[in-house]
C-alpha positions in Angstrom: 0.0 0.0 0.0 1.5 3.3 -0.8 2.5 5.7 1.8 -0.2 8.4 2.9 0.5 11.8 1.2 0.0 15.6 2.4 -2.8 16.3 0.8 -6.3 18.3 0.9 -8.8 19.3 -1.8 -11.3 22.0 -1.5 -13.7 24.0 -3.6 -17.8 23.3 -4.3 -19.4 20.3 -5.3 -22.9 18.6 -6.4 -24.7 15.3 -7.6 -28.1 14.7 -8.6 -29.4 11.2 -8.8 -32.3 9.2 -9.7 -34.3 9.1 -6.2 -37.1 11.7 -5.8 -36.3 15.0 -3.5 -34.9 14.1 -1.0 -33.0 11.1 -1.8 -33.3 8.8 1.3 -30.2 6.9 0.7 -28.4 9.8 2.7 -30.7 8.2 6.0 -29.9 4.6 5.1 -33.4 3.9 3.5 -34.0 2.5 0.6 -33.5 4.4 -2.5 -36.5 5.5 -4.4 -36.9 3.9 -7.4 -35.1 0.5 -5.6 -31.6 1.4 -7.3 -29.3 4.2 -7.8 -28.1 6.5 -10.8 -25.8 8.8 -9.6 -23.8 11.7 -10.7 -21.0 13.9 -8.6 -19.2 16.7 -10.0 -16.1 18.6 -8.2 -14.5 21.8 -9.0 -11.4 22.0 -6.8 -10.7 25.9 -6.5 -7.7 24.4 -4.5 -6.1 22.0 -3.9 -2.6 20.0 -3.8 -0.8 16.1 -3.5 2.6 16.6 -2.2 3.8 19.6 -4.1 1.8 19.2 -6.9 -1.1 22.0 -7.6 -4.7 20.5 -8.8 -5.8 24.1 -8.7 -8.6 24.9 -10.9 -9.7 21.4 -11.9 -13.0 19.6 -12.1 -13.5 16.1 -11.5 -16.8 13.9 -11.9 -18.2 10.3 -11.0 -20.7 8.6 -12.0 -22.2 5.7 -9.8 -24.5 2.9 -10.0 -26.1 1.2 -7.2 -28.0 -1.7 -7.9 -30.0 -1.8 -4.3 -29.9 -0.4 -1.2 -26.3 1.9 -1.1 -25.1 1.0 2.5 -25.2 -2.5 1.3 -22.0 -1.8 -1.9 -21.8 -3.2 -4.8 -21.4 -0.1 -6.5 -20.3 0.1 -10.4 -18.0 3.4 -10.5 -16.8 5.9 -13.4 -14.1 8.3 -12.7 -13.6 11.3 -15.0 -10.7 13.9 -14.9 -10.2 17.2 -16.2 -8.5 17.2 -20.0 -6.4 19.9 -18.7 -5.0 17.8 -16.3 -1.1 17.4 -16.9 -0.2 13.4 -16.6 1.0 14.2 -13.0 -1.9 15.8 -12.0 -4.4 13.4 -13.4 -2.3 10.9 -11.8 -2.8 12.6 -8.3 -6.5 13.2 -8.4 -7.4 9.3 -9.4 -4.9 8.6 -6.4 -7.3 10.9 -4.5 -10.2 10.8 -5.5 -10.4 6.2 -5.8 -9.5 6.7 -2.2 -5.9 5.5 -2.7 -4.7 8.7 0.1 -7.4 7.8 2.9 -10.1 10.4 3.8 -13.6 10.5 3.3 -13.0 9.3 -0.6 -12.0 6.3 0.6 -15.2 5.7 2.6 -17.2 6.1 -0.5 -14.7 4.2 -2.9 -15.4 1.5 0.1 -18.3 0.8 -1.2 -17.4 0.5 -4.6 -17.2 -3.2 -6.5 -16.6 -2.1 -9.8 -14.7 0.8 -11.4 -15.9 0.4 -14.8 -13.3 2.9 -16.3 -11.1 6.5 -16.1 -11.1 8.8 -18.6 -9.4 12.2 -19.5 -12.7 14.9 -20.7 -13.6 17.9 -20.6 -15.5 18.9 -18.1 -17.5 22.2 -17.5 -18.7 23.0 -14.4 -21.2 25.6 -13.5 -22.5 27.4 -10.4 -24.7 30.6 -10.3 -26.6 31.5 -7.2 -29.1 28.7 -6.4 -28.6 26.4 -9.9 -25.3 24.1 -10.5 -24.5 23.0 -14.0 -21.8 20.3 -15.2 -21.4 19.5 -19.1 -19.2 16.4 -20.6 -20.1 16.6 -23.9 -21.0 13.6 -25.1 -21.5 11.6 -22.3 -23.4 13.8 -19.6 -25.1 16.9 -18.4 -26.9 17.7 -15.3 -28.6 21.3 -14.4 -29.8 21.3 -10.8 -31.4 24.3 -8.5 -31.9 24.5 -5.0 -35.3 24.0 -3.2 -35.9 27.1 -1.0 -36.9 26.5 2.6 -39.9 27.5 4.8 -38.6 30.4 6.1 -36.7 31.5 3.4 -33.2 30.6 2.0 -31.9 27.6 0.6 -33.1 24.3 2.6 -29.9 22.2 3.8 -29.0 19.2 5.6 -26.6 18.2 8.3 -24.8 15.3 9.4 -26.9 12.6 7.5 -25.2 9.2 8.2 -24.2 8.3 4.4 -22.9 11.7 2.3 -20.6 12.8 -0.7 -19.2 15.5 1.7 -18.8 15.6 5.3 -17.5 18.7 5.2 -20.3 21.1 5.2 -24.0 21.0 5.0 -25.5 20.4 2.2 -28.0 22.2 0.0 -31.4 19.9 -1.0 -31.6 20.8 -4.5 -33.9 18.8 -8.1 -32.8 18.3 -11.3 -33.9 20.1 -14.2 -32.2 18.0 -16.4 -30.3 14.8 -15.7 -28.4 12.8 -18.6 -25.4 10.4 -18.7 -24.5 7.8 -21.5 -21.4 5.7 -20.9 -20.1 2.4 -20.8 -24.0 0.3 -20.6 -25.5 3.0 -19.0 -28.4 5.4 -20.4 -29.9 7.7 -18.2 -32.1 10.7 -18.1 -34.4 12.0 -15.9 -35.8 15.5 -14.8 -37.1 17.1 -11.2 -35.5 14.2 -9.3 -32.5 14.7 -6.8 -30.1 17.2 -6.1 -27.7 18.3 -3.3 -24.8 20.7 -3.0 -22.6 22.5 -1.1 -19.0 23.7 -0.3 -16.9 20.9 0.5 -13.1 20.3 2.2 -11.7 16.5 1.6 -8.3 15.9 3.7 -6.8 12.6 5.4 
């Protein structure tokens, strides 16, 4: 096993997934629709491995669950950043398949298949309440948040099973939802969305 690095990535984050607002796999039910379609989409404003910079660059995952989540089994895509130099998309699969600990390697725990990793581009989008990542060709997701009762943005805390820890995260729907990839097709609308802030670290 390779030796634990100084690392930590930070920057803002979302995912949108099959299950209807709000997903209940966060509370360890059941998902919605009995299996999971998930998207996550990353843009590190900074961020480093070692000495090397991953400034600037976006990452994205999508996930299939076949069941319940907290049971595994999870299939697994990994895409990187085109502008990512070969040492820098060498770091952020390091990272990011949970290779350098942290809360990546929770979620990559639960992971049974990583079905591939690819170099795209990846265009990622935020703008007051809406969130937006395009890889042409193979996905695009626009989400907004819900606003709560008394005003604001409506957010959750400390659910036991999350993409970030780090923060609390904003409950959010899809307008759009697409991904086509390996054998998957999906595409849905006004289902799932969360974001927030987010801070991964060993």
């Amino acid at each position: 096993m390779s030796k634990t690095k100084n690392w930590i990535l930070q920057g803002s984050y979302f995912e949108t997934c099959n299950c209807e607002t709000a997903c209940p796999c966060v509370w360890l039910q059941p998902p919605t629709h009995g299996d999971c379609k998930l998207l996550v989409a990353w843009h590190i404003e900074q961020g480093h491995l070692d000495d090397q910079s991953l400034d600037g660059l976006n990452v994205a995952m999508a996930c299939y669950a076949p069941g319940h989540m907290k049971d595994g089994n999870w299939q697994a895509a990994l895409y990187v950043d085109e502008r990512a130099d070969d040492n820098q998309f060498d770091a952020i699969v390091q990272l990011f398949s949970g290779q350098q600990g942290g809360h990546p390697a929770i979620l990559m725990s639960f992971v049974s298949e990583v079905l591939g990793v690819k170099k795209v581009k990846i265009d990622y989008q935020e703008q007051g309440d809406s969130r937006c990542v395009i890889i042409p060709g193979i996905a695009q997701a626009d989400i907004e948040s819900i606003q709560g009762i008394t005003g604001g943005q409506a957010t959750l805390n400390n659910p036991p099973l999350c993409v970030v820890t780090s923060h609390p995260t904003v409950v959010a729907k899809s307008k759009n939802y697409q991904y086509q990839d390996y054998d998957k097709n999906w595409q849905f609308s006004e289902r799932n969305g969360y974001f927030s802030a987010f801070v991964y670290q060993p």
